[in-house]
C-alpha positions in Angstrom: 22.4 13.8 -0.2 25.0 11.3 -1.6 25.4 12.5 -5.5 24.4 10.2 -7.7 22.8 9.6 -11.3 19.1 9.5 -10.0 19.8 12.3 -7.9 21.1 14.2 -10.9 18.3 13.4 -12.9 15.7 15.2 -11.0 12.0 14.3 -12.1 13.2 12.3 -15.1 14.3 9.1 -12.7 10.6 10.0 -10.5 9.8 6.1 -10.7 13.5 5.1 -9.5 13.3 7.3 -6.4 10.1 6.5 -5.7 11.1 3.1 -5.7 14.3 4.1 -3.3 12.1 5.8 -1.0 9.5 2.7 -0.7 12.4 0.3 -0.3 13.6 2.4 2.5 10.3 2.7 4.1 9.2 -0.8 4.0 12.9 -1.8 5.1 12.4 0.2 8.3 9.2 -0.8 8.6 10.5 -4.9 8.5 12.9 -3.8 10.9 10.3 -2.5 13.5 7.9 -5.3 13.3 11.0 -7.7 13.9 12.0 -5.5 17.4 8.3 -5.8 18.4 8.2 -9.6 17.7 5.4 -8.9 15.1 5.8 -11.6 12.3 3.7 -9.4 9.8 5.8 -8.5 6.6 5.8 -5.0 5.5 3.9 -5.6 2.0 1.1 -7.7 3.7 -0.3 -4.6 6.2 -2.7 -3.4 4.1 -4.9 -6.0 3.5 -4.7 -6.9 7.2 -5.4 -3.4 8.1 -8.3 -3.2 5.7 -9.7 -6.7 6.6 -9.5 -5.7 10.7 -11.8 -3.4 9.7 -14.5 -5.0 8.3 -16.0 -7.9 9.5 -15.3 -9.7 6.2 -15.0 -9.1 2.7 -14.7 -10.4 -0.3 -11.5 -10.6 -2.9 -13.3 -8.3 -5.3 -14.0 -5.8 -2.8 -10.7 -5.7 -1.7 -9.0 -5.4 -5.1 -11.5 -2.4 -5.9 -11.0 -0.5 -2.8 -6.9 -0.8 -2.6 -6.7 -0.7 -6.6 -4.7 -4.7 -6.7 -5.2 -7.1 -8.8 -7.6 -10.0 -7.7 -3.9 -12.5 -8.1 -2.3 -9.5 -6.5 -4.8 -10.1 -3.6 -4.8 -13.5 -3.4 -1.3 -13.6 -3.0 -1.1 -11.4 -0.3 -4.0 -13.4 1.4 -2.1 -16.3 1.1 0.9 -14.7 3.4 -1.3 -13.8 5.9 -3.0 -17.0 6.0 0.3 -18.6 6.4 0.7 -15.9 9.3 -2.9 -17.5 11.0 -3.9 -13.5 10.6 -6.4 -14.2 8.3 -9.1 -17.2 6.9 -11.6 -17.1 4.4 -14.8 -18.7 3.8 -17.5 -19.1 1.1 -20.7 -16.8 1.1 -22.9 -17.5 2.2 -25.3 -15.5 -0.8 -22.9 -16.3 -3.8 -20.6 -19.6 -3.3 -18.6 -18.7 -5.6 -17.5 -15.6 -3.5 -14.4 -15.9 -1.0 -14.9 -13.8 1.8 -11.9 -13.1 4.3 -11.6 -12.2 8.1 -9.7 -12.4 10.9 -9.0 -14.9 12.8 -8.8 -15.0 16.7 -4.8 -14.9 16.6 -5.4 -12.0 14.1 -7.6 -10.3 16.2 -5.6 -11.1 19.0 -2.1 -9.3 17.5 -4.3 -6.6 16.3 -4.1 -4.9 20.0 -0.7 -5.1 19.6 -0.2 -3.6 15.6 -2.4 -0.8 17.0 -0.1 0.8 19.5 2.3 0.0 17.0 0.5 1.7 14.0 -0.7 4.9 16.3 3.1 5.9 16.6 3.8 5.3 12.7 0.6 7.4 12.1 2.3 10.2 14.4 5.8 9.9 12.6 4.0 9.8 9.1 2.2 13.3 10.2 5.0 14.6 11.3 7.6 13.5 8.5 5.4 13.2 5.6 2.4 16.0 6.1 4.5 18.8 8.3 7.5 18.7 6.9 7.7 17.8 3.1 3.5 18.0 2.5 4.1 14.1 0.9 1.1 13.4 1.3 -0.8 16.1 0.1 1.8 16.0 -3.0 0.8 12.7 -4.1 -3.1 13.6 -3.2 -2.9 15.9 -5.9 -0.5 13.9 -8.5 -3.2 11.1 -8.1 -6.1 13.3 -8.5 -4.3 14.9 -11.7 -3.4 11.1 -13.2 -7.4 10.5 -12.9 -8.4 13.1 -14.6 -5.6 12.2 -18.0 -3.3 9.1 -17.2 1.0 9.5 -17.3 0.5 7.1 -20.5 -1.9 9.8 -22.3 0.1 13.1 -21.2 3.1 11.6 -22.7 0.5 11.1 -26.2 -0.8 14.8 -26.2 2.6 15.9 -25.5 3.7 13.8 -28.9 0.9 15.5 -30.1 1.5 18.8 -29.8 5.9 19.0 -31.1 3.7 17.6 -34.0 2.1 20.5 -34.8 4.4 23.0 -33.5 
């Protein structure tokens, strides 16, 4: 690995590789998409992967379920709209509810992202699960900033040189 300040700083730069890693990721990803003729952008496939399957749902739901922001949603909706993946529509109990699906080009591409997406899934096992555990690393950092948040370690941690 190249040397270079984030590098040197181990855990204290976490967010800045993080960020490096996503930005390579999602770069690749662009680039795989663009060889298979697929127009979806990288930052839009998990709201068309959630909303394939279900057979709709509403903005709330999927803000709750992939942790987003309901603008954060919204403007990811509005990409894949522009895509013709996706359409929304009132409900039909609550009008005041926006409930998006696929459409029939979504649908139709969907065959398509699924080959696609069943050799990422076997790279991701392989890379991110056998090889470095990732996965199972961020599983557990998760689960552990549930239970006390980054923002309230860093308090009790201020806490306790206080009383030391």
């Amino acid at each position: 690995m190249i040397a270079n300040i984030i590098n040197e700083s181990g855990s204290f730069a976490i967010g800045a590789r993080l960020r490096r890693l996503y930005d390579s990721l999602t770069n690749d990803m662009t680039l795989i998409y663009q060889e298979q003729g697929l127009p979806l952008e990288t930052k839009d496939f998990i709201l068309y992967y959630l909303v394939s399957k279900r057979s709709s749902i509403s903005i709330s739901e999927i803000a709750k379920e992939l942790n987003l922001t309901h603008p954060a949603v919204i403007h990811i909706a509005k990409s894949l709209e522009k895509t013709g993946y996706i359409e929304s529509e009132k409900s039909a109990s609550d009008s005041r509810k926006r409930l998006l699906k696929l459409t029939k080009k979504g649908q139709k591409d969907l065959a398509k992202y699924r080959v696609l997406w069943d050799d990422i899934m076997a790279l991701n096992q392989q890379l991110f699960e056998q090889e470095v555990q990732l996965l199972q690393s961020i599983q557990k950092l998760e689960e552990l900033l549930k239970e006390r948040t980054y923002y309230q370690r860093y308090h009790g941690l201020q806490a306790s040189k206080k009383t030391d």
